[in-house]
N, C-alpha and C positions, 0 to 999 in steps of 0.2 A: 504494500500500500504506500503511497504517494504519502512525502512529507505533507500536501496539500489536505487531503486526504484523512490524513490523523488529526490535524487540527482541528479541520470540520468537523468531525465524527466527536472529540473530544467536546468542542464546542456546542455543539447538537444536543449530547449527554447531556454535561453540567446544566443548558438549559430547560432539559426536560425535567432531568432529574430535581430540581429545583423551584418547579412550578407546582403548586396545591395542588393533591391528589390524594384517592384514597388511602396507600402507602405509608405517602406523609402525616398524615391526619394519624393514622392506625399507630407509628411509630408516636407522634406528638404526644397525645390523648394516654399509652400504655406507659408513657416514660411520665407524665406530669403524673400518673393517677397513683403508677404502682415505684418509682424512680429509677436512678440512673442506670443500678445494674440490667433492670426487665428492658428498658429505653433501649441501652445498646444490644441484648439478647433478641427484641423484637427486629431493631435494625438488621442483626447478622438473620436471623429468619426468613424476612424478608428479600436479602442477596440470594438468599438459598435456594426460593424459590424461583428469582429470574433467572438461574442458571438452570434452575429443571427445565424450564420454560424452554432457556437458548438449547437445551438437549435434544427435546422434544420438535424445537423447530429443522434443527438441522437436520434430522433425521425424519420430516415432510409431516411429522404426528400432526402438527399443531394447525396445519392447512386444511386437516378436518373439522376443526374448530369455524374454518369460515366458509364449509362448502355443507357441511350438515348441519339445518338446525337443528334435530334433535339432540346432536351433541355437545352443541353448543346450549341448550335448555337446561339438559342435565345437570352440565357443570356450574351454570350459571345458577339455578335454583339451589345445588348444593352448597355453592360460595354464600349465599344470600341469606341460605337457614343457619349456616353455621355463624355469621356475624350477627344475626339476628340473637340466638344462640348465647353467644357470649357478650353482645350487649345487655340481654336480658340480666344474664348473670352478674356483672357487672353493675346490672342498677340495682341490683337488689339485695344485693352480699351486703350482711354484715358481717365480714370479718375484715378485720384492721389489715392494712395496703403494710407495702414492704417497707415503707419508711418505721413500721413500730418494730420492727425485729423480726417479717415472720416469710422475709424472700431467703427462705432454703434453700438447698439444693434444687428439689420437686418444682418450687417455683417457678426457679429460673430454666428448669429445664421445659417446664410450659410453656414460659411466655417464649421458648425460641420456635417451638414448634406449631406453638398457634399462630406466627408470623410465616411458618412457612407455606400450612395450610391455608390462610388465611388469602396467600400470595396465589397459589397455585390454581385455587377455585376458582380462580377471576377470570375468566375465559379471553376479558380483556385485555390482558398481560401477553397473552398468548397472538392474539391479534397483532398486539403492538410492534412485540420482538419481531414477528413473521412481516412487518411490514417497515419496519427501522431498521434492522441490521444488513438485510440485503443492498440497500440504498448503495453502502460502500465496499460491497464485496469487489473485489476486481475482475474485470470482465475473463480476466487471463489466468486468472485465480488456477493451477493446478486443482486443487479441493474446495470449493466454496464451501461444503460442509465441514471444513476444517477453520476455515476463512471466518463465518458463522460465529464457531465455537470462540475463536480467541477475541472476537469485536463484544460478545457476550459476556463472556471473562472480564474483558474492558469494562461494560458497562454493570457490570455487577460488583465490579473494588470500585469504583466512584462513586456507587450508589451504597454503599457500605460505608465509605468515608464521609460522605455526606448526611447520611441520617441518622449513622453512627452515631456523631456530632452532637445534631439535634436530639437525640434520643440519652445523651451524656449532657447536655445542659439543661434540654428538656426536664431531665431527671432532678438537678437542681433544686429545681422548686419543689419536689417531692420532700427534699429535706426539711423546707420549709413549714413544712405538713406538719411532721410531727409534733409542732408545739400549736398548733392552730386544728386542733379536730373537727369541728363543727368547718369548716372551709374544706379539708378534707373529704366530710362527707359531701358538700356540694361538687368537688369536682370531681367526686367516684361517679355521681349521679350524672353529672354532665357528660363526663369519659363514657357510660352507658349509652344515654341519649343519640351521643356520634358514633358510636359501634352500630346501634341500630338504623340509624341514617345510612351508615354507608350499607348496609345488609339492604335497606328496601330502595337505595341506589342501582346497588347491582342486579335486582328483583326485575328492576326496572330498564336496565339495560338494553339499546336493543341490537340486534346482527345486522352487521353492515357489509 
């Protein structure tokens, strides 16, 4: 690929990656609710998933995502119950967030995993990849499926260092938490409210 080429591509990222999105929101909302550690656990979840995604595309899976609806229903209604899911849970737990002492292990290995899931169910992720990474494949490419996988790679460490970030300051205020309970509870309840936004977001989605 063209020095021209990488910078685009680079530039293209940081922009995307950078713009409101569900994602973002997802990372914001778990790192203010439950702090810094679940923040940047959610972050790395979420890379995790766009790299299944860039797997899936390079290997033509994820083109059945925009040629069957049914398949794209599927996955789309499964992403939407499960945010649904855990917004629910989310507004209506009492049990004290990780700032009182109580992000274990178990926890944090939740919150990586509900960011992978969370990533993966989005059929729109899948759209996206299959419709951004080709852009700079090289027409001369020996392997474009190989080509695919490293622009994926690319966009999945910038998008880990970026929400990383946000999901490590984000967390911040989490600290803040613990001496302010009653604001706590308001922002568990909000952090809910947006888990189920974006669940009846996705609900709502439609194949393009």
């Amino acid at each position: 690929m063209a020095s021209s080429q990488i910078f685009l591509f680079t530039t293209a990222s940081l922009a995307l990656i950078a713009a409101p999105g569900p994602d973002m929101i997802y990372v914001l909302t778990r790192g203010i609710a439950k702090g810094k550690k679940v923040g940047l656990l959610s972050a790395a979840g979420i890379t995790v998933g766009i790299l299944i995604h860039t797997l899936l595309a390079s290997a033509g899976l994820a083109a059945l995502f925009k040629t069957s609806p049914i398949a794209f229903l599927i996955v789309k209604y499964t992403g939407a119950g499960y945010l649904l899911f855990l917004g629910a849970k989310t507004l209506f737990s009492t049990e004290k967030s990780a700032v009182h002492g109580t992000d274990g292990p178990a926890n944090k290995k939740t919150a990586f995993w509900q960011g992978v899931v969370t990533n993966i169910l989005n059929p729109k992720v899948a759209l996206f990849i299959l419709a951004f990474l080709p852009q700079f494949i090289s027409e001369s490419a020996a392997s474009p499926a190989s080509q695919m996988l490293i622009l994926g790679s690319c966009y999945a460490t910038i998008t880990l260092l970026m929400y990383g970030l946000l999901g490590y300051f984000t967390g911040n205020v989490g600290t803040w938490l613990k001496s302010h309970p009653k604001a706590e509870q308001w922002i568990q309840r909000f952090s809910g409210l947006v888990l189920i936004g974006l669940g009846l977001r996705l609900a709502f989605l439609q194949q393009k």
